[in-house]
C-alpha positions in Angstrom: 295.0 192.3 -4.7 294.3 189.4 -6.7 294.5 189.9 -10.4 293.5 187.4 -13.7 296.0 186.1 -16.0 293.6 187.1 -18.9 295.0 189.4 -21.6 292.9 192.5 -20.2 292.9 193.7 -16.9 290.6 192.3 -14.2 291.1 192.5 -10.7 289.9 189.1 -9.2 289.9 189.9 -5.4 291.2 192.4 -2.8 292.2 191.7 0.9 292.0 194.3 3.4 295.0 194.2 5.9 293.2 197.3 7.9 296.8 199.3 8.0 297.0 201.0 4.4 299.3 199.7 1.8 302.0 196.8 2.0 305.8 198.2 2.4 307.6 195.6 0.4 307.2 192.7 -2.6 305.2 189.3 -0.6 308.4 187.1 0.3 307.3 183.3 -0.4 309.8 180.6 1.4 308.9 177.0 2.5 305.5 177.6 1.4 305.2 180.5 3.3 303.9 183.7 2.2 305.8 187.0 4.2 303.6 190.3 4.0 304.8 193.8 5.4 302.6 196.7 6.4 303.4 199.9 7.7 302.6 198.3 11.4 303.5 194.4 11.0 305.2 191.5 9.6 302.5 188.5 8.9 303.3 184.8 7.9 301.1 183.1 6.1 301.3 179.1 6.3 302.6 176.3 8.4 
């Protein structure tokens, strides 16, 4: 979920990752984004 920086709430995008909710915080390393689902690790980047 993508969210704006505005002072009210506004929800600018959502991604569907087809396996429910993620299990963790997104890890970012190297320009890398890490994302955890209940089924799979992803990498995001170079």
């Amino acid at each position: 979920m993508v969210l704006g920086t505005g002072d009210e709430f506004e929800v600018l995008n959502e991604v569907e990752m087809g396996e429910g909710l993620c299990r963790s915080t997104i890890s970012v390393t190297d320009g890398q984004l890490f994302i955890r689902t209940a089924e799979h690790l992803y990498c995001i980047g170079e």
